[in-house]
C-alpha positions in Angstrom: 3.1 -1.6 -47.8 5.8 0.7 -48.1 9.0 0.2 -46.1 11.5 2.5 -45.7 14.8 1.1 -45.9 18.1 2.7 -44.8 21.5 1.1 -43.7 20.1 0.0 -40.5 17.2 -1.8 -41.1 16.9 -5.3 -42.8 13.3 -7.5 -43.5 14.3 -9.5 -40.6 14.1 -6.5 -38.9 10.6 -6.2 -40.0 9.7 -10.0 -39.7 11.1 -10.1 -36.0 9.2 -6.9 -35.0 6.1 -8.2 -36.2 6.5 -11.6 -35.0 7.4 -10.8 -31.2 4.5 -8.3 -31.5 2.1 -10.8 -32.2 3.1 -13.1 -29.1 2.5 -9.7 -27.1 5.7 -8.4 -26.7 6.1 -4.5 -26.0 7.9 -2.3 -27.5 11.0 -2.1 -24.6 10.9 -6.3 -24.9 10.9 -6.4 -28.4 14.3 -3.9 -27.9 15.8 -6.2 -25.5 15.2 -9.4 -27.5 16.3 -7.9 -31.2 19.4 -5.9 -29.9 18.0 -2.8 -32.2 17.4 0.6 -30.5 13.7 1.8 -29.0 13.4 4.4 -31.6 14.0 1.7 -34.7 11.6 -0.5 -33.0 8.8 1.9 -32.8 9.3 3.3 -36.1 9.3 0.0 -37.5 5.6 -1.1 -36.0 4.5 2.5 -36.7 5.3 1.5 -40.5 3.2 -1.5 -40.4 0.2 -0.1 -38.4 1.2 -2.0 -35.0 0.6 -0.5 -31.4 2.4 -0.7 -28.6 -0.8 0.8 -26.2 -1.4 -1.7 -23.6 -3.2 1.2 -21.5 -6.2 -1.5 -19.6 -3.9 -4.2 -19.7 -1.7 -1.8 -17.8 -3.9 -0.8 -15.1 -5.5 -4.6 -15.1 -1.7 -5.6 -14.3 -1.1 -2.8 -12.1 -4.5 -2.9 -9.8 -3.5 -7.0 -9.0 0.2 -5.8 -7.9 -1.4 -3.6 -5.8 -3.6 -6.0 -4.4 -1.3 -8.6 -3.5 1.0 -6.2 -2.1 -1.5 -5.3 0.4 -2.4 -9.0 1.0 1.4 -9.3 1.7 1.3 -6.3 4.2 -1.8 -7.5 5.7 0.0 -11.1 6.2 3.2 -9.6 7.6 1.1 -7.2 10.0 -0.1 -10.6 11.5 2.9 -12.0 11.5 4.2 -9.0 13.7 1.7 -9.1 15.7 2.0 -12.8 16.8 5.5 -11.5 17.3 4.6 -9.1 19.8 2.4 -11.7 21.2 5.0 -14.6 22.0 7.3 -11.7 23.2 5.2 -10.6 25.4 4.4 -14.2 26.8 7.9 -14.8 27.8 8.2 -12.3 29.9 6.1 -14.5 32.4 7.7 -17.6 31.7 10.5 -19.6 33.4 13.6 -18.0 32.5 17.1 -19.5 32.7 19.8 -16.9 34.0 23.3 -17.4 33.6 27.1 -16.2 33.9 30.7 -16.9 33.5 33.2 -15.2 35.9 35.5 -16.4 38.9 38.7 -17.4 38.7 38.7 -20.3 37.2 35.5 -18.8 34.8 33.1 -20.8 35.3 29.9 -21.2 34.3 26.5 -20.9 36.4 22.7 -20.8 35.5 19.7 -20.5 37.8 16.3 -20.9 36.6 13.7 -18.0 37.5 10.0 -17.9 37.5 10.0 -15.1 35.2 12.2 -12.8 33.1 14.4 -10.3 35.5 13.3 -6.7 35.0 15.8 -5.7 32.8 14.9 -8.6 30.3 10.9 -7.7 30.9 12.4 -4.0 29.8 13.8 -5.3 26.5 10.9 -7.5 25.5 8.0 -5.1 26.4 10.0 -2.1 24.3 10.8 -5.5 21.2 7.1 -6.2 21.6 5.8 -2.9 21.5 8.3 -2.5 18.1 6.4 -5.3 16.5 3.1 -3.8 17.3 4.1 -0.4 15.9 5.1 -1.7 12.7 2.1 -4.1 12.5 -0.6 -1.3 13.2 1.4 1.0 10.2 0.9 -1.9 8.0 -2.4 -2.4 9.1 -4.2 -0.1 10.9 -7.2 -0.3 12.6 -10.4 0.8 10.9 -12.9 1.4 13.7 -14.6 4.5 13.2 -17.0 3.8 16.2 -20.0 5.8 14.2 -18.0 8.4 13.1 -19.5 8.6 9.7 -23.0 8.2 11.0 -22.2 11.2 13.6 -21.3 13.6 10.8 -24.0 12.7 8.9 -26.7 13.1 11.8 -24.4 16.6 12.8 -24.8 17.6 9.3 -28.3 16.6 8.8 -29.1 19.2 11.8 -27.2 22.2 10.5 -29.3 21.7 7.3 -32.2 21.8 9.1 -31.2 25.4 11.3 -30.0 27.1 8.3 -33.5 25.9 6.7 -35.1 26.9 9.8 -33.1 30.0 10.2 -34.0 30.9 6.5 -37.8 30.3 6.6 -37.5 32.7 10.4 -35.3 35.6 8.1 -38.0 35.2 5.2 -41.0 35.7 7.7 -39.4 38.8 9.3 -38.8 39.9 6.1 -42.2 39.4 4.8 -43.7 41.3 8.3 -41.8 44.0 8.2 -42.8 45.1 5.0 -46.2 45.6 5.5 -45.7 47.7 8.5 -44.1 50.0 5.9 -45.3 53.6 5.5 
């Protein structure tokens, strides 16, 4: 094999290229771990008939990021909607009220039934937040038929326009006898 040596380049050079190549390093890696530039790197591999294309194993990696990123979103869009859920609940729950004021500022509580307005206010408008955000994560996929409806709507426009070309073709047909 034929090497082409200037200043900067050494056999190590060669042996570590090779080397971190064959435990699957890429090319950017291989940069990193040697300390030698991107260009040297891929000249180097070029000389001794090594490839950096990792194309499939790429997309491979790629398509499972993408997968568990929507797992993730699809988790968290639960999460937020349990949110809005126990939000929701404690609007109807016992709810302890209190204050400090007076003179002497004190402190008071009272114990309510249920959340004051004001506090229903703030948790409907927090619960309705974590809904939003839920339903952008994940939102709902219930077409009701829609696909079937397009198809059957379609289906009959094909059959006028067939109809409607078969009633054009006749006329035309007719009318040509009755030709002088």
């Amino acid at each position: 094999m034929a090497r082409r040596y200037d200043i900067q380049t050494t056999d190590e050079d060669y042996d570590n290229v090779r080397r971190l190549h064959a435990q699957g390093l890429g090319r950017n890696e291989i940069m990193r771990a040697t300390g030698r530039s991107a260009n040297l790197v891929s000249r180097l591999a070029r000389e001794m008939g090594l490839s950096f294309v990792r194309g499939p194993e790429v997309a491979v990696a790629t398509e499972a990021r993408r997968q568990d990123l929507a797992a993730r979103r699809i988790a968290l869009a639960e999460q937020l909607q349990a949110d809005a859920e126990n939000l929701r609940a404690q609007m109807w729950q016992p709810t302890v009220v209190y204050a400090f004021g007076g003179p002497t500022n004190s402190y008071s509580e009272h114990v309510l039934d249920e959340a004051p307005a004001a506090d229903k206010k703030a948790l409907m408008a927090t619960a309705g937040m974590a809904l939003d955000r839920s339903l952008k994560l994940e939102p709902i996929r219930d077409d009701s038929g829609a696909d079937a409806a397009r198809s059957m709507v379609g289906q009959l426009m094909a059959g006028l326009a067939e109809v409607y070309r078969e009633q054009q073709e006749e006329a035309c047909s007719e009318g040509a006898g009755d030709a002088p």
